[in-house]
MINUTI-583161 format. One record per residue: residue in three letters; x, z, y of N, C-alpha, C in turn. Coordinates in pm, 1 decimal. Layout:
N
(pator "ALA",(X,Z,Y),(X,Z,Y),(X,Z,Y))
...
This chain:
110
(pator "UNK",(2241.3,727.8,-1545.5),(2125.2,640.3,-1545.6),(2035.5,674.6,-1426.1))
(pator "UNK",(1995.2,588.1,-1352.4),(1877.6,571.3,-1251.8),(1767.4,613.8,-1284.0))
(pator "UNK",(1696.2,737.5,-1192.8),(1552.9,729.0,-1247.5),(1479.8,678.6,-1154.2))
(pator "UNK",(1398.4,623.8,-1218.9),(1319.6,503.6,-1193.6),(1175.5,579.8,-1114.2))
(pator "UNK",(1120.6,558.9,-1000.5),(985.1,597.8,-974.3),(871.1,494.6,-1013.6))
(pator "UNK",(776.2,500.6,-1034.4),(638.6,414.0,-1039.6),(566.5,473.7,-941.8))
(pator "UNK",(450.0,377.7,-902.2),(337.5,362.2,-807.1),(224.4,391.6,-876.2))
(pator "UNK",(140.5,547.1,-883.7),(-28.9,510.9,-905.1),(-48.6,378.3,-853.6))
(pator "UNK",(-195.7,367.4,-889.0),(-265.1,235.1,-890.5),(-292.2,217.2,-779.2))
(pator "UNK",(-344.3,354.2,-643.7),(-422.9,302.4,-548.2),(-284.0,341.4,-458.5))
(pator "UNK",(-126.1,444.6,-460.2),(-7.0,416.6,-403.3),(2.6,242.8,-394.1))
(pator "UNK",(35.0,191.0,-553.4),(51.6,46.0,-494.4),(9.1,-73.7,-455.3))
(pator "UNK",(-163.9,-33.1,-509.3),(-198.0,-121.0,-420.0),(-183.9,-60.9,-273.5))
(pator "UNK",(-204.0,21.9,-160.0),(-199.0,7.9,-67.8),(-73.5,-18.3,-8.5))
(pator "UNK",(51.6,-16.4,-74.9),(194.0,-80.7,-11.0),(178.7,-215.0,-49.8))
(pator "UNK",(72.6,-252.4,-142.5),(97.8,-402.1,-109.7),(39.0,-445.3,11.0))
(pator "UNK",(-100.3,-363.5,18.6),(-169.8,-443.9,154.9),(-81.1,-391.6,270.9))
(pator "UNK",(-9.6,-299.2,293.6),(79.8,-290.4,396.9),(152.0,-404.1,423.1))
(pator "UNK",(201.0,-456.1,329.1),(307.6,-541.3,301.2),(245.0,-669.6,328.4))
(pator "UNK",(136.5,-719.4,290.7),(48.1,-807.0,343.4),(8.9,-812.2,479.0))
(pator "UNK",(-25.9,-715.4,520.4),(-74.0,-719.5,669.3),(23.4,-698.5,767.3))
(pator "UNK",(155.6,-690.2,726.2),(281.2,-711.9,839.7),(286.3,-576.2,937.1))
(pator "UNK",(297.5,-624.8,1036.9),(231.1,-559.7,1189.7),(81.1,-514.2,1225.8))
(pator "UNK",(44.8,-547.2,1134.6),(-112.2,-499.9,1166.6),(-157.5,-393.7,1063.4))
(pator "UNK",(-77.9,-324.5,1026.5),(-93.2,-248.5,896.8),(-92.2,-121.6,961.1))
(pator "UNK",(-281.5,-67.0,966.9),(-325.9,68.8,1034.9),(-391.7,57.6,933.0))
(pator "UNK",(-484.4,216.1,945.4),(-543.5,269.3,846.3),(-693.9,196.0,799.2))
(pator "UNK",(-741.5,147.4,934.3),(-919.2,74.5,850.5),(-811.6,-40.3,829.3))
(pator "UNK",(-718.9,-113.3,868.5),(-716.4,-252.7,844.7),(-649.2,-245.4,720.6))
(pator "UNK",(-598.7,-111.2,655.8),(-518.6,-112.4,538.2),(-690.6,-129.8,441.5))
(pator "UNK",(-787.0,-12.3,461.7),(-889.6,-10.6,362.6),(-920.5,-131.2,382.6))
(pator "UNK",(-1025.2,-211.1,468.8),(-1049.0,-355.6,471.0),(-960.7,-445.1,374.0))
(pator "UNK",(-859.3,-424.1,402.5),(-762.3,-530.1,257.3),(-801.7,-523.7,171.2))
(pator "UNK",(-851.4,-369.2,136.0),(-843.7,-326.7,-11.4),(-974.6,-375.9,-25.4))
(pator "UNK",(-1081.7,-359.2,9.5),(-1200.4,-370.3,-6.4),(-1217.3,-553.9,1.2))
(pator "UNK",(-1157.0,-635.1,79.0),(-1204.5,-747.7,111.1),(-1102.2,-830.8,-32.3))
(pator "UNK",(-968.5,-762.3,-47.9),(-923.9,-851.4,-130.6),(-911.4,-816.5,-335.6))
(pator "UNK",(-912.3,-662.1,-343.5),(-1013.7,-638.0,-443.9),(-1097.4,-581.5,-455.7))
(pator "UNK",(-1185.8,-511.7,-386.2),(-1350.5,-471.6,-418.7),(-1305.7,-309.8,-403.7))
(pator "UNK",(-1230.1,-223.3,-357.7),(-1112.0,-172.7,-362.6),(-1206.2,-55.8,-271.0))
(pator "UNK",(-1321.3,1.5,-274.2),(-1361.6,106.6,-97.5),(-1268.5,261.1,-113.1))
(pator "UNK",(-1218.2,256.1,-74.0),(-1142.6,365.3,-6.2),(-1171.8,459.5,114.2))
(pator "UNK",(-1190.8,563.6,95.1),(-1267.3,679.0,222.3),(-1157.8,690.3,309.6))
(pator "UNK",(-1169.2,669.4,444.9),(-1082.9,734.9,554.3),(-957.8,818.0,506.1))
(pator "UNK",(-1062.2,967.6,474.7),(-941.0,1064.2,390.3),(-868.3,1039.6,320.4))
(pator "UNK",(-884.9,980.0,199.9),(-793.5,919.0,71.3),(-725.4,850.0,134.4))
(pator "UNK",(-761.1,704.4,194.9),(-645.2,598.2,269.6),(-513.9,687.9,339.8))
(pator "UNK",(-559.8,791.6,448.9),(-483.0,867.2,497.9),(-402.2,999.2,440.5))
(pator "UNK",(-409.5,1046.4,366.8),(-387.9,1141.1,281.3),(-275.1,1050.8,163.8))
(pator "UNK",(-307.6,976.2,126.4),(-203.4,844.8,69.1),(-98.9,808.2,147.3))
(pator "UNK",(-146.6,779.3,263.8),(-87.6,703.1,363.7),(73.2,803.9,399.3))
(pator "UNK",(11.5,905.3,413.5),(106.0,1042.2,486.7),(208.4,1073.1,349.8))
(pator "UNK",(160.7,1113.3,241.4),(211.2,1134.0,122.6),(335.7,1030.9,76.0))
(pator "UNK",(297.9,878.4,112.4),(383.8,802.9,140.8),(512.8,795.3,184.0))
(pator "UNK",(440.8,820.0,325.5),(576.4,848.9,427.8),(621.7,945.9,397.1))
(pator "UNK",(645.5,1089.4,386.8),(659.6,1186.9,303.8),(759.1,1157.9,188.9))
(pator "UNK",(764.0,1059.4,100.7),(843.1,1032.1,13.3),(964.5,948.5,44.7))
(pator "UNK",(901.4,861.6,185.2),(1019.1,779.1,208.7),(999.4,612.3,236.7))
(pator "UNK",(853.3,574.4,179.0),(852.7,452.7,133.6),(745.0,371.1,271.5))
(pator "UNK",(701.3,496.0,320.0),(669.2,429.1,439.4),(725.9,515.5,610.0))
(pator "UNK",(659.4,440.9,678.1),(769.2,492.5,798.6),(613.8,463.9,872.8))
(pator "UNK",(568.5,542.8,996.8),(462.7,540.2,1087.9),(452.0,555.4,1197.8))
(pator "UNK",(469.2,472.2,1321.1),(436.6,459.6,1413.0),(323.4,424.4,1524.8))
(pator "UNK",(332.2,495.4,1647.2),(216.3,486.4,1735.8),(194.1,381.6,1803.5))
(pator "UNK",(92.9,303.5,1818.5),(92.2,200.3,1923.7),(19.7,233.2,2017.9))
(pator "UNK",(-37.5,181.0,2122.9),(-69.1,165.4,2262.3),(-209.7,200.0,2208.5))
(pator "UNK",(-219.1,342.8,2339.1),(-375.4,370.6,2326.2),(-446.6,230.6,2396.6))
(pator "UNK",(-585.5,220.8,2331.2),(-685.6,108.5,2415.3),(-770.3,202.8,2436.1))
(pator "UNK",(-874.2,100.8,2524.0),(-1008.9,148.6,2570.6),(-1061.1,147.3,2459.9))
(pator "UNK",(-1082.8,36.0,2374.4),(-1236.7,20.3,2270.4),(-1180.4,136.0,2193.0))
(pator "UNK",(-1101.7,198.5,2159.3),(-1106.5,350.3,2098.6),(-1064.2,468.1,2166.3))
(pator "UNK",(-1146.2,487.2,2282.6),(-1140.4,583.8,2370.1),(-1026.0,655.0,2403.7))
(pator "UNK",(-929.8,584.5,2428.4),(-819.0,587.8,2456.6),(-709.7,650.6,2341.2))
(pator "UNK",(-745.4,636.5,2230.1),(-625.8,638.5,2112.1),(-592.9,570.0,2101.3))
(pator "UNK",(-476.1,579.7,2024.7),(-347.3,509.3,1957.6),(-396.8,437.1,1790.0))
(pator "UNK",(-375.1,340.6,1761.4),(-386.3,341.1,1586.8),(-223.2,372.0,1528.8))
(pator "UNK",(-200.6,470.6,1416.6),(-114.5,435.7,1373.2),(-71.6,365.8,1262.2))
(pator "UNK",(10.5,276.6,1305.6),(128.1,129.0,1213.9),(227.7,202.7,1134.5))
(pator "UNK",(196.1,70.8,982.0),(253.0,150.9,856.6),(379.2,57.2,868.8))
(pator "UNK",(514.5,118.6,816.9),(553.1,-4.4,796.0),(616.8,31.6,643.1))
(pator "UNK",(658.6,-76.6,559.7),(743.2,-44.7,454.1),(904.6,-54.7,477.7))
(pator "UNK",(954.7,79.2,391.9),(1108.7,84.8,405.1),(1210.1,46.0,315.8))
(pator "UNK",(1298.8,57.4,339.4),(1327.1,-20.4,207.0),(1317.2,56.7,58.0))
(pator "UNK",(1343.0,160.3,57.3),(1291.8,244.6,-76.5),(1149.3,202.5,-92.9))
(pator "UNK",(1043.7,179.0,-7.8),(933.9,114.8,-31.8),(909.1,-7.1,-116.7))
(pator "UNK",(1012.3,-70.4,-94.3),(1008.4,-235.2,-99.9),(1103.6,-223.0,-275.9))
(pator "UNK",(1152.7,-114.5,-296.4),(1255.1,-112.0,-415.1),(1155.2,-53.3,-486.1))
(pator "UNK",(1048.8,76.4,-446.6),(934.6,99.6,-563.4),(851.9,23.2,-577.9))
(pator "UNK",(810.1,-33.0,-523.7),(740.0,-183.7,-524.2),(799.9,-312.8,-654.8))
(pator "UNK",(886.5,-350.0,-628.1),(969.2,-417.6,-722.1),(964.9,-307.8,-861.6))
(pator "UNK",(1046.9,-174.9,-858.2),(1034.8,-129.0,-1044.4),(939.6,-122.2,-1071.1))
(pator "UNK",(791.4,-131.4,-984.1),(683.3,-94.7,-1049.8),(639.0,-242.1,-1090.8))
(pator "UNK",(626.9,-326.5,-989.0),(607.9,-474.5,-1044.2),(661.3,-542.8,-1184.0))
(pator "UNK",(803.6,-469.5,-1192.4),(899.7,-518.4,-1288.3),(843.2,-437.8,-1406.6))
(pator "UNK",(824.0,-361.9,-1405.5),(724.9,-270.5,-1545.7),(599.3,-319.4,-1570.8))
(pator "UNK",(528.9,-376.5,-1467.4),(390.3,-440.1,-1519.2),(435.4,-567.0,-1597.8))
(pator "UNK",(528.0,-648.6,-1529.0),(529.2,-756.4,-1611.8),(632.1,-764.0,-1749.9))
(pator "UNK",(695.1,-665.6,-1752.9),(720.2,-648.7,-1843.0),(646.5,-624.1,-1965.6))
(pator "UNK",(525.9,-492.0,-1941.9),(444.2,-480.8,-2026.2),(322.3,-598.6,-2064.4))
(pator "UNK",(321.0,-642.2,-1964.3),(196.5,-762.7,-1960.1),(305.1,-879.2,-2074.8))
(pator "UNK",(417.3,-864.8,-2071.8),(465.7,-1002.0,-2101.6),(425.2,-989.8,-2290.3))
(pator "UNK",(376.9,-1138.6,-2358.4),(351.4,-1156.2,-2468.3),(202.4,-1166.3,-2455.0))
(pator "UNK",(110.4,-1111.3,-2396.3),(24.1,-1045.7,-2419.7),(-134.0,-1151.2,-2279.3))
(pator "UNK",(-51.9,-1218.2,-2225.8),(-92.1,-1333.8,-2138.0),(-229.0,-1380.4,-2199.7))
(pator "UNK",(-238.3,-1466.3,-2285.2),(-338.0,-1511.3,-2390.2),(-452.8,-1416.6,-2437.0))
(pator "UNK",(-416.6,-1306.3,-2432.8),(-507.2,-1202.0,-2496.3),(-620.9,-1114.8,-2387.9))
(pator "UNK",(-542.3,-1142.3,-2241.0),(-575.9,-1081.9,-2154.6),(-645.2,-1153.0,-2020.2))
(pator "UNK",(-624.6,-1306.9,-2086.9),(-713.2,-1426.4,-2001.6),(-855.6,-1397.5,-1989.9))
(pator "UNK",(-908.5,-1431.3,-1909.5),(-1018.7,-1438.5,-1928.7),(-1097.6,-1573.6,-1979.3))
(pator "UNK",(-1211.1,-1626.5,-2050.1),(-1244.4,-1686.2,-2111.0),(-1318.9,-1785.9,-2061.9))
């Protein structure tokens, strides 16, 4: 039998906003997601400390892009998802709705 991993809450939400933001998926533009699309503020540290822990497991992969001027000549680094990313993503999705299922009606809002 397969064992199965799950996503904490703030692991999956931030592979979703990875996953949302494509190519543009750096570290403020990951918090900004979170914050602009659920109310979501996330500190520098935590985002990054997540972020690394991530990759670390497998599910993300991180690369450097082109230093600019407007950040004094750094690099941002780009998240991307891998495919073990994209497969914990799915069992964890597949367990929410599983548990959610029946239970639709009860959990509407009014």
């Amino acid at each position: 039998m397969k064992k199965t991993s799950y996503l904490g809450e703030l692991e999956h939400m931030i592979l979703l906003a990875v996953l949302r933001l494509g190519d543009e998926a750096y570290g403020r533009s990951i918090q900004e997601e979170l914050e602009g699309q659920v109310g979501r503020t996330v500190s520098r540290s935590v985002a990054y400390i997540t972020l690394e822990r991530m990759a670390e497991k497998g599910y993300l992969t991180a690369a450097m892009g082109n230093p600019t001027p407007r950040r004094g000549g750094k690099a941002k680094r780009y998240y991307t998802l891998t495919p073990t990313g994209i497969e914990v993503l799915r069992e964890t999705g597949r367990a929410f709705r599983q548990l959610w299922t029946g239970h639709e009606g009860f959990l509407e809002e009014a």
